[in-house]
C-alpha positions as CSV (number, residue, x, y, z in Angstrom):
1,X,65.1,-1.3,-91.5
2,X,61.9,-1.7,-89.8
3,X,61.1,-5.3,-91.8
4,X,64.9,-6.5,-91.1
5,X,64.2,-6.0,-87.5
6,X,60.9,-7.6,-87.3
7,X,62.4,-10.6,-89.8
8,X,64.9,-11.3,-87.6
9,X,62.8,-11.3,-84.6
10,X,60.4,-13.7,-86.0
11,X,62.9,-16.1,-86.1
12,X,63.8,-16.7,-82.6
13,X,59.8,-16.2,-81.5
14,X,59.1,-19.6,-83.8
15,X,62.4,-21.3,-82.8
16,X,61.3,-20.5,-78.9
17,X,57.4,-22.1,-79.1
18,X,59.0,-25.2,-81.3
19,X,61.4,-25.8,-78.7
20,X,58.9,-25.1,-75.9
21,X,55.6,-27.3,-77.6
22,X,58.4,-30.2,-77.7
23,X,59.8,-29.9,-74.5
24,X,56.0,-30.6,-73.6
25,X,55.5,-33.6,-75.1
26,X,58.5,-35.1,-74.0
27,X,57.6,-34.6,-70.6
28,X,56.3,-38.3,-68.4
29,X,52.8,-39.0,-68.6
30,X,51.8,-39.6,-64.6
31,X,48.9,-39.7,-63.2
32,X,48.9,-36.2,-62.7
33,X,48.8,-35.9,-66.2
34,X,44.8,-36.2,-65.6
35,X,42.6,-33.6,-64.0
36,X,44.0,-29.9,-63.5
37,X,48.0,-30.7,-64.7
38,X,46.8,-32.2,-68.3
39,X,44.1,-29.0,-68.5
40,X,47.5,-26.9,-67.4
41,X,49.8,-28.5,-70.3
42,X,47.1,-28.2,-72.7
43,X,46.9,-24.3,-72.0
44,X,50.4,-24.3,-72.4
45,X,50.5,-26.3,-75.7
46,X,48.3,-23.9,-77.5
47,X,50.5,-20.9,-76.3
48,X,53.4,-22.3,-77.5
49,X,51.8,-23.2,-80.6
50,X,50.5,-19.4,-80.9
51,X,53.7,-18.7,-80.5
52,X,55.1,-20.8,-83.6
53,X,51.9,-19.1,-85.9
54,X,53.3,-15.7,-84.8
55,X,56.7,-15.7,-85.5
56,X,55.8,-17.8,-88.8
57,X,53.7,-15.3,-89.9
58,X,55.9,-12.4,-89.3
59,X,58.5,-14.1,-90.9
60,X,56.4,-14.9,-94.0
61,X,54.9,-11.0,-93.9
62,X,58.2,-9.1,-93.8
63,X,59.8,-11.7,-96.1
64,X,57.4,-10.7,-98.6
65,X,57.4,-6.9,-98.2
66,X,61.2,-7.0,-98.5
67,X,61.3,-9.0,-101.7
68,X,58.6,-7.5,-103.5
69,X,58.5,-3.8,-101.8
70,X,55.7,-2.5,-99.2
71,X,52.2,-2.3,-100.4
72,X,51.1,1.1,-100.6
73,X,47.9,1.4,-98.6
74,X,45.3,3.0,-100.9
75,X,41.4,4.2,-100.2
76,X,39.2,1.4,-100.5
77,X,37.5,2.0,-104.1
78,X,33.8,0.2,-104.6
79,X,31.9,0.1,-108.4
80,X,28.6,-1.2,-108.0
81,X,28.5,-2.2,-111.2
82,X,31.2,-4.8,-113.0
83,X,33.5,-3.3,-115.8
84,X,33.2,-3.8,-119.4
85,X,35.6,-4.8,-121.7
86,X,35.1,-4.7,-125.6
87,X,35.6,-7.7,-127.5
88,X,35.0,-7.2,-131.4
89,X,33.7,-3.9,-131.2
90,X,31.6,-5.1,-128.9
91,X,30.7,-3.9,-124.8
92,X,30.2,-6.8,-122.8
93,X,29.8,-6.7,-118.8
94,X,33.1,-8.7,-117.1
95,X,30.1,-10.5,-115.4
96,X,28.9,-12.2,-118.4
97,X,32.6,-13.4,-119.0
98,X,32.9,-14.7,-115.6
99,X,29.7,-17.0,-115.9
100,X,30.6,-18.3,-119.2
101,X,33.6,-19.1,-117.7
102,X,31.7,-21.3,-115.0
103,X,29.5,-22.4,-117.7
104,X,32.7,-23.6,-119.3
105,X,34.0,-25.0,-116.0
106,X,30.7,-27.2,-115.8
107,X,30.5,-28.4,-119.0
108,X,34.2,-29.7,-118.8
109,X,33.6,-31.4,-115.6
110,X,30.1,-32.9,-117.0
111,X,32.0,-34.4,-119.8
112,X,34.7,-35.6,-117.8
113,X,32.0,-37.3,-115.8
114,X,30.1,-38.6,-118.6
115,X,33.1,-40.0,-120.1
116,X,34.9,-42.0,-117.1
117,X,31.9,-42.5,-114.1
118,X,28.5,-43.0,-116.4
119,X,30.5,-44.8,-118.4
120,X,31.5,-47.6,-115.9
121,X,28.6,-47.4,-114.5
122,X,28.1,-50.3,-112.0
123,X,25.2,-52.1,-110.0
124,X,26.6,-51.8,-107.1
125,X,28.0,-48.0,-107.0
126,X,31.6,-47.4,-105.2
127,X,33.7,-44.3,-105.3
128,X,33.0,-41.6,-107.7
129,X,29.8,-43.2,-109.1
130,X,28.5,-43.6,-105.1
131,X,29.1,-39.8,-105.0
132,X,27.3,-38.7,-107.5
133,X,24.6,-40.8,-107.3
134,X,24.3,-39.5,-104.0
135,X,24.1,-36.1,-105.3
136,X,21.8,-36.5,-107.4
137,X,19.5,-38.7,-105.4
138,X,19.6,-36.3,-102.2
139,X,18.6,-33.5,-105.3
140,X,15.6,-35.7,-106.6
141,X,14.5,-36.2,-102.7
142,X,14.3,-32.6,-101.6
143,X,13.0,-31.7,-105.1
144,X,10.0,-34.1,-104.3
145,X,9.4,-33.3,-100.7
146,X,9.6,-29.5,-101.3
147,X,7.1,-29.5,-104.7
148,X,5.5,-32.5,-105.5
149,X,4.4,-34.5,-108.3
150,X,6.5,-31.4,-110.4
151,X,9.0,-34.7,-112.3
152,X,13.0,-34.8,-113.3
153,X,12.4,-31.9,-114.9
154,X,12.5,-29.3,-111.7
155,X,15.0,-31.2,-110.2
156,X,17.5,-30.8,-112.8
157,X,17.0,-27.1,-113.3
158,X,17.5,-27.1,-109.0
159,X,20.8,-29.2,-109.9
160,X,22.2,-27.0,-112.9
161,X,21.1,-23.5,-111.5
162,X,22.6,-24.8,-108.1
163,X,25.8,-25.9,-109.7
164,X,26.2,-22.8,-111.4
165,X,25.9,-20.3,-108.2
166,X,28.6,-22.3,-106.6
167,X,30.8,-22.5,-109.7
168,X,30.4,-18.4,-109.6
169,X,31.4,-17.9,-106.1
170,X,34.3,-19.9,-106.7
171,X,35.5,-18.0,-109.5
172,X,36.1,-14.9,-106.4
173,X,38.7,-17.4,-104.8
174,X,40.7,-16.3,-107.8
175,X,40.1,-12.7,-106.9
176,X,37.5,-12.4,-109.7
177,X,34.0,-10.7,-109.2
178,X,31.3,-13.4,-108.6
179,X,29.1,-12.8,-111.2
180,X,25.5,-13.3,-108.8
181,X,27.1,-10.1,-106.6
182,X,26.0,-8.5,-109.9
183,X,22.1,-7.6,-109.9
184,X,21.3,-8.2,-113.5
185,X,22.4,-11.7,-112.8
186,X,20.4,-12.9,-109.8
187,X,17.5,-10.8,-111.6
188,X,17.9,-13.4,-114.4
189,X,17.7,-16.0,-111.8
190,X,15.1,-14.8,-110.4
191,X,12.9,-14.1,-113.3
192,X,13.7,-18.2,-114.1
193,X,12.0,-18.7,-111.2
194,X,8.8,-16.7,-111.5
195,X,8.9,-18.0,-115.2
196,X,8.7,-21.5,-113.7
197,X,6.4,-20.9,-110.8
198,X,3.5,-20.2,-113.5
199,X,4.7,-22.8,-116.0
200,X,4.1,-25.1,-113.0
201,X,1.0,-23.6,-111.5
202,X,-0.3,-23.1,-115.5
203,X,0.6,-26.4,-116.6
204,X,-1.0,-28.1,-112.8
205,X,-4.6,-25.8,-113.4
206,X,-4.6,-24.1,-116.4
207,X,-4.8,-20.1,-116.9
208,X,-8.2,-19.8,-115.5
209,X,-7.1,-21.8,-112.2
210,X,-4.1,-20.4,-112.0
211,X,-6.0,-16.7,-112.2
212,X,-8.9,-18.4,-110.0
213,X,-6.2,-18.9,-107.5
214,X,-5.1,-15.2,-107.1
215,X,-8.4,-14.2,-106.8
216,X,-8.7,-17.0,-103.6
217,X,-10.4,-16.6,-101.3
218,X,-12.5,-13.7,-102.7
219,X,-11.6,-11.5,-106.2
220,X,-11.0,-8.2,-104.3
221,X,-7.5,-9.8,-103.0
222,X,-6.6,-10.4,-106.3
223,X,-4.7,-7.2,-106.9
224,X,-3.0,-8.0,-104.1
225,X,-2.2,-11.0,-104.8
226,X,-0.7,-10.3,-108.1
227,X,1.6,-7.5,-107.1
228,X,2.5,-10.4,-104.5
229,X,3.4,-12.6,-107.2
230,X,5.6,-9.9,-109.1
231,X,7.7,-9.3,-106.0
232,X,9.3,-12.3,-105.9
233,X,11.7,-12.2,-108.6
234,X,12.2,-8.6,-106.8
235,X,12.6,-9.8,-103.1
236,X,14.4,-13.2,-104.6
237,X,17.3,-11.1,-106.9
238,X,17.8,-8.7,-104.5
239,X,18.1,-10.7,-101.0
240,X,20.6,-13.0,-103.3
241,X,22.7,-9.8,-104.9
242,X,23.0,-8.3,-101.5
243,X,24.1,-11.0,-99.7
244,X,26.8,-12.1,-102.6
245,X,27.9,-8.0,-102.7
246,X,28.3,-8.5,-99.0
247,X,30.6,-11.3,-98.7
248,X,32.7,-9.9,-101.7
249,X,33.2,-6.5,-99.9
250,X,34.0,-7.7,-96.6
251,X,37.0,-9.7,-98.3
252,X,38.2,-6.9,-100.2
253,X,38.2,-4.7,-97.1
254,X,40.1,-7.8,-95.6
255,X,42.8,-7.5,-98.4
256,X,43.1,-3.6,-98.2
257,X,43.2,-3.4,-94.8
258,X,46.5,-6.6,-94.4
259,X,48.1,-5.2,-97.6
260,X,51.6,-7.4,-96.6
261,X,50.2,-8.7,-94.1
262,X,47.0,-10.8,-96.4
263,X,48.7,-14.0,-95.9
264,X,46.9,-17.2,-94.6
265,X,44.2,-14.9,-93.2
266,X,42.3,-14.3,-96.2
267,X,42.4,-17.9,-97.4
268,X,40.6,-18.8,-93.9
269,X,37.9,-15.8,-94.3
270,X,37.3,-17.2,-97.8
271,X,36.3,-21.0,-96.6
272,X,33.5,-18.8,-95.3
273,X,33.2,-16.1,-97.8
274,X,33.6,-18.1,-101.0
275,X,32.4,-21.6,-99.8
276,X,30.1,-22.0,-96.8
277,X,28.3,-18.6,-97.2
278,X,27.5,-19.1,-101.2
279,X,26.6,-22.6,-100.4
280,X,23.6,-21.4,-97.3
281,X,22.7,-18.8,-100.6
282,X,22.2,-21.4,-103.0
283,X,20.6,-23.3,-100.5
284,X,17.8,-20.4,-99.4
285,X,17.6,-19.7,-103.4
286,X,16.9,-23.5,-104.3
287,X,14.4,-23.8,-101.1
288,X,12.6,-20.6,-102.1
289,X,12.3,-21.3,-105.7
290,X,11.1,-24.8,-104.8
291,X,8.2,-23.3,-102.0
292,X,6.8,-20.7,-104.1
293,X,6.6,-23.3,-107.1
294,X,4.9,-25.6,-104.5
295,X,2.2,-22.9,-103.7
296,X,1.4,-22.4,-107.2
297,X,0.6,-26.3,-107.8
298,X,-1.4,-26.9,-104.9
């Protein structure tokens, strides 16, 4: 009875702030319009509008639980660790489905690139092929300023590994676990990383500089130094895993706590959440793997 009640109510709440926002704009612009009377209509616009949002989303809410019952409210449940599923006999964490399913995404999309834009290629770029040049050659630049002299190479492991962190958060937009809110996959990030930093700093000095350099400025650091070095993939897996497991938590708290109600406001939580927040984290992982690379080389 309760929904009825609160359908029916929505109704005339959005019908009142339509009529009201449009009896606003019809009104004469004077020059009185200007100064405190335009700040005063203004106030009044977004009031009526607030108005129209309200009684849409009651409408939309109690629609919902009427057609499809009322969402029973349940204790907010949390596994640290991703399920399993068994395919061929054979136990494999839902996280290493999820990233071969952006692996998959990726290579599609490459494909389709490499088949219509590199293909037509032009020497004077416009539309897709300005794009992702401009991708690309933002990549290369901030690859170069960040480690230098270190070639394509690093720059397309900082496009591919970037690609893939992004093409993992989105895979929660369809309420499926990101797999880098999983620790064993930003530890195989990270170790990517540390595997890189001494490639780089091998391949720049050699083994002897490279050991000459953690015993800089005098040998008796060099302990030090080296239990340094083996934190990063540590400090780097973990700051990325908790940060992920973050955002993924706060939007299923966000979805427990609506039940009905998770309409419209989830979907604006998750332009941070899944989009802007994943992006700053690829962006800190990128800048970080490209610094400590940079150390190791100079």
């Amino acid at each position: 009875m309760l929904s009825w009640i609160l359908l029916c109510a929505a109704v005339p709440i959005a019908t009142v702030g339509f009529l009201w926002r449009r009896s606003i704009g019809r009104r004469p612009n004077t020059g009185a319009a200007s100064g405190k009377a335009g700040k005063r209509s203004k106030r009044t616009k977004a009031v009526a509008t607030m108005l129209i949002v309200v009684g849409l989303y009651m409408f939309l809410t109690q629609l919902v639980g009427i057609i499809f019952g009322r969402h029973e409210s349940e204790g907010f449940m949390f596994s640290l660790w991703p399920k399993r599923v068994t395919i061929l006999g054979i136990s494999i964490s839902e996280t290493v489905i999820y990233t071969w399913f952006a692996m998959a995404a990726l290579v599609v999309v490459a494909l389709i690139l490499r088949l219509t834009v590199v293909r037509s290629f032009k020497t004077v770029p416009k539309g897709a092929q300005n794009a992702l040049e401009l991708v690309v050659e933002t990549i290369g630049k901030y690859t170069g300023a960040r480690a230098h002299g270190t070639g394509e190479l690093l720059c397309s492991y900082i496009l591919s590994i970037g690609a893939l962190m992004l093409a993992s958060a989105v895979l929660e937009l369809f309420r499926l676990r990101a797999p880098t809110s999983d620790i064993t996959m930003t530890f195989a990030l990270a170790f990517m990383t540390f595997f890189l930093i001494n490639a780089y700093g091998i391949k720049r000095k050699g083994v002897r500089g490279r050991i000459r350099t953690l015993a800089s400025p005098t040998p008796v650091v060099f302990v030090f130094r080296a239990v340094a070095e083996l934190a990063i993939p540590v400090s780097m897996a973990c700051r990325l895993f908790g940060n992920m497991l973050g955002g993924m938590i706060v939007m299923d708290l966000i979805y427990t706590a609506l039940g009905n109600g998770a309409i419209g406001i989830p979907s604006l939580a998750g332009l941070f959440f899944n989009v802007f927040h994943p992006l700053i984290q690829a962006f800190i992982f990128v800048t970080l793997t490209l610094t400590f690379i940079n150390e190791a080389i100079e």
